[in-house]
C-alpha positions in Angstrom: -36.6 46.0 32.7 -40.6 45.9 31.5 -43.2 48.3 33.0 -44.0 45.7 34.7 -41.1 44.2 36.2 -40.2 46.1 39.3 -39.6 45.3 42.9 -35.7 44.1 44.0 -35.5 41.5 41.7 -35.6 43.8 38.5 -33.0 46.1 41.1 -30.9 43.6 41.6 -30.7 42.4 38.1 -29.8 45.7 37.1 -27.2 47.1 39.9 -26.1 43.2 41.0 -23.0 43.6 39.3 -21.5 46.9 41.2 -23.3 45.6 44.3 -20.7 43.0 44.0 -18.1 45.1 42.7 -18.7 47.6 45.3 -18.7 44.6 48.0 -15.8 43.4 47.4 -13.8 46.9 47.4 -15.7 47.6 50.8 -14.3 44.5 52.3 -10.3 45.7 51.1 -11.3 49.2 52.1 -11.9 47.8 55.6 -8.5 45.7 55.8 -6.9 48.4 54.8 -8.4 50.5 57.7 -7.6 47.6 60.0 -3.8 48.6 59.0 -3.8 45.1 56.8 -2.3 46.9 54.0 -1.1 44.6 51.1 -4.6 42.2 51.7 -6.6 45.5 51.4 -5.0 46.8 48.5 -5.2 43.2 46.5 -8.7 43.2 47.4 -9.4 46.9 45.4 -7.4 45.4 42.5 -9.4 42.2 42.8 -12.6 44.2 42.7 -11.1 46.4 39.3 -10.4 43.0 38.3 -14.6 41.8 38.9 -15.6 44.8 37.5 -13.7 44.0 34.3 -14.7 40.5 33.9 -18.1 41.5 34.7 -18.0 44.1 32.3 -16.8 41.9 29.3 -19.7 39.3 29.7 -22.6 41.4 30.8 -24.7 42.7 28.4 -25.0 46.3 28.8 -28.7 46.2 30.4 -27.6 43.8 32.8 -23.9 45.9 33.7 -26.0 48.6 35.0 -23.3 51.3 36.2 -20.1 49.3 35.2 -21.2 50.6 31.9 -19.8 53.9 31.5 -17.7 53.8 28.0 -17.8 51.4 25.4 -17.3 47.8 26.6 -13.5 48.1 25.1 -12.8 51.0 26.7 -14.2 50.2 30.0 -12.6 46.9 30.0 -9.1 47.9 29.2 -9.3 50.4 31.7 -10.8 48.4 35.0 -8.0 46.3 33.7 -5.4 48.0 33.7 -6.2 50.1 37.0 -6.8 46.5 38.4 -3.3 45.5 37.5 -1.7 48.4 38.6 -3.1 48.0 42.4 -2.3 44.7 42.8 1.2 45.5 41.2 1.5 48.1 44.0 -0.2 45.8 46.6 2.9 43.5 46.0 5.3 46.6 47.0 3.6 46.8 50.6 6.4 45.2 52.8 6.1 46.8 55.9 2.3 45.7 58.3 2.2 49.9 59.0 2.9 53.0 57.2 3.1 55.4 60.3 6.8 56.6 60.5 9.0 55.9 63.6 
């Protein structure tokens, strides 16, 4: 942003991309806490899976705090992670995980 950019415009243009990420894992978070299990968990992977994407096209200005590593790095990683959760989301079988 310029000096003379500010206001929630220039906010949103840098942070709009882990508002989103961070949207979309709030909403699986809440299924999850709903006892919606396998919908929650795809929905954190999905959000791994944004932050990814978002990661690979964004310049790093505009990635704001999805920028951690290098753009490789941080891409294979949200990837992977991403992958993994869903992978496990498919293993849910069962609506609750109480015992009895």
């Amino acid at each position: 942003t310029t000096p003379t950019e500010a206001g929630p415009r220039a906010w949103l243009r840098t942070h709009g991309a882990l508002l989103l990420v961070l949207l979309v894992a709030m909403s699986g978070m809440v299924q999850v806490l709903t006892e919606h299990w396998r919908q929650g968990s795809a929905l954190l992977g999905g959000s791994l899976l944004v932050a990814a994407v978002l990661r690979g096209v964004l310049p790093p200005p505009r990635a704001g705090l999805l920028a951690i590593r290098g753009r490789i790095v941080d891409v294979v990683c949200y990837t992977a992670f991403g992958i993994a959760v869903l992978l496990l989301a498919l293993t849910i079988t069962r609506g609750s995980l109480t015992v009895g």
